[in-house]
N, C-alpha and C positions, 0 to 999 in steps of 0.2 A: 450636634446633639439632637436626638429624636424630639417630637411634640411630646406633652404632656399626657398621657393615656388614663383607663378609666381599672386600672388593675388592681389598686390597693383596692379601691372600692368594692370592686368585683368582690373580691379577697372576703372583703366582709361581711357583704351584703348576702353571700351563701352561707353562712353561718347566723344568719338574723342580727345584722349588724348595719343600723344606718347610720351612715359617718355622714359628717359635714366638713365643709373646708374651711381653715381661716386665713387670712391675709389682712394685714394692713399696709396704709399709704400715710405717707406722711411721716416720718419719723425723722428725715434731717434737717429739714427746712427751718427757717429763722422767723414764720411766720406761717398763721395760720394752725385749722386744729389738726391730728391724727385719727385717722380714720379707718375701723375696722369691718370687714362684713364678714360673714360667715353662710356656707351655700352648702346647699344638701340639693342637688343636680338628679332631676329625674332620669333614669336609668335608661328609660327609652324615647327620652327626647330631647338629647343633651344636643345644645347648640353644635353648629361646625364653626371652626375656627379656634378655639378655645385656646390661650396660651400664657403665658404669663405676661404682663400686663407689661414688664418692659421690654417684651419684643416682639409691643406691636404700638402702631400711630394713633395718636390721641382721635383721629376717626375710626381707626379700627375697633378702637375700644367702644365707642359710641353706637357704633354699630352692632357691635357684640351687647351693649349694656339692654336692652328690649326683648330681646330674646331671652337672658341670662332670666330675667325677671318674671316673664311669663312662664318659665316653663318650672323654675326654679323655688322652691322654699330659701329665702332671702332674709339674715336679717344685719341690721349696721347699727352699730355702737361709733359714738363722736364723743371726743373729749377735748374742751378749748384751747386755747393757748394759756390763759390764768391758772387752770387746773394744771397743765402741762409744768407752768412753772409753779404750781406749789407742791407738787407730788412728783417732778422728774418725768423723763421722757420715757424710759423702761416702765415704770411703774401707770403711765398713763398709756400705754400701749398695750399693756394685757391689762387695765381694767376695761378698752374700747373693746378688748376684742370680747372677753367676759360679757360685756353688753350687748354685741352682734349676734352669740352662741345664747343669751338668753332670751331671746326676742323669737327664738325660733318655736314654733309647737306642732304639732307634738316635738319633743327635744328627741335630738339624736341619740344614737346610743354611744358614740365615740365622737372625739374631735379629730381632726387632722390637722396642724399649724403647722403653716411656714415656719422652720426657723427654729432655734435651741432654747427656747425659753417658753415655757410653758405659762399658762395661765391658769388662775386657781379660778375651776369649774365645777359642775356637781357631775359631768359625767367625766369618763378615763382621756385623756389626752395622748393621743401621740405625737410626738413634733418631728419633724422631715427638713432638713437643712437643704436649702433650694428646692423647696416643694412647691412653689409656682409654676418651676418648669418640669415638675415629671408627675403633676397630680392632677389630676380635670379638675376636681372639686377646690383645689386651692388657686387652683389658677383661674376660675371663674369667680373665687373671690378676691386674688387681685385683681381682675377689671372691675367690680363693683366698688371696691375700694377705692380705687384710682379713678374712677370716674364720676362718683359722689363727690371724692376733695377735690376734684376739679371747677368739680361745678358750683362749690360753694369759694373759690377761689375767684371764679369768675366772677360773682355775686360782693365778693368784698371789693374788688375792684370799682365797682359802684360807690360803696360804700366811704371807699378810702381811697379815691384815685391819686395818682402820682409816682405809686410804686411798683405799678408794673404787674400787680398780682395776677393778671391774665394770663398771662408770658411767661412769667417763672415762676409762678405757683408759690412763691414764699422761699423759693431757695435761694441760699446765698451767690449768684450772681456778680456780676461785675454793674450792670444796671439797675441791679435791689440795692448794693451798696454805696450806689453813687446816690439812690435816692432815699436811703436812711440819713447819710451826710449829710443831705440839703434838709431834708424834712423831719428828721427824728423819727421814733418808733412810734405806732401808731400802739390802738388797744389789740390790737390781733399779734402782734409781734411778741415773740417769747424771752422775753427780758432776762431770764436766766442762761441764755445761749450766744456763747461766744459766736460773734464779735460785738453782741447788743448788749452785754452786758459791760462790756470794756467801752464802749462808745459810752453808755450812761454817763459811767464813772470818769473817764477820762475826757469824752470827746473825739477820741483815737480810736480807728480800727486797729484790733488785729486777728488781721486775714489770716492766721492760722485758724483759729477758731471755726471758721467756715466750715459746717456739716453737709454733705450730700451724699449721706450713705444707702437714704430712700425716698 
């Protein structure tokens, strides 16, 4: 499959049209928050490399994340793991990205989202299923995405050592759930998501429950 190119935008931007990209990171993982950014990519000074965020290495993203920022109108919506569990992981994913899209000024005139689910915004939305990998502007907000919960991944790890959070970032694992067994769920763990809510209640995984769909 071809790189992601800069064409819908084009598309737009000749009719007075500045779109931004959305993406989030975090939505299967058993711990930690979900994380949305939203990127409106200067037209003539858009990074090289650009792609979607998972098919490239957590230094390439790193790499890419300084550039994306300086050149870029940037903004990121985070919603916890508590929220996640009292509002659902759909519903806390388009309000994060609603907060990325609002942070931006002047606001765009369209969205562009990854993905078949729309977020209730004050400008038009469009959504693009696999739009990381055929959009610049979404794919430069999955690496912003993916490299904010990384980093604050890394940072719980401090906070909560034992589980590994560096490593697997909160995803269900065979290491995350050897060390949920020994240690139980900590406050970052999303208590409404199977296999941590089957452990609560029983003590018992079950490893069907295990989410790794982002």
């Amino acid at each position: 499959m071809p790189p992601p190119d800069f064409s819908i935008e084009q598309e737009l931007i000749a009719i007075g049209q500045c779109p931004c990209g959305v993406d989030e990171a975090g939505r299967g993982p058993l711990a930690g928050p979900v994380v949305a950014a939203a990127v409106v990519l200067d037209a003539n000074n858009i990074p090289r490399g650009l792609n979607d965020s998972k098919k490239l290495t957590e230094h390439q993203r790193e790499v890419l994340y300084e550039p994306i920022m300086a050149t870029a109108r940037v903004g990121i919506g985070i919603v916890d793991a508590p929220r996640i569990d009292e509002i659902n992981i759909l519903a806390a994913t388009l309000q994060a990205m609603a907060e990325a899209v609002a942070q931006l000024s002047p606001a765009p005139a369209l969205a562009l989202v990854d993905g078949n689910r729309p977020p209730k915004l004050l400008i038009p939305v469009r959504t693009i299923v696999g739009g990381d990998a055929t959009c610049l502007s979404i794919a430069a907000a999955s690496i912003i995405a993916k490299v904010t919960r990384d980093r604050m991944m890394h940072e719980m790890e401090k906070r909560h050592p034992g589980y590994g959070f560096s490593a697997h970032k909160g995803y269900g694992t065979a290491a995350h759930l050897a060390a949920l067994q020994q240690l139980g769920p900590c406050a970052e763990h999303r208590k409404t998501f199977a296999p941590i809510a089957k452990l609560t209640i029983t003590g018992q995984f079950d490893s069907r429950g295990v989410r790794e769909d982002s």
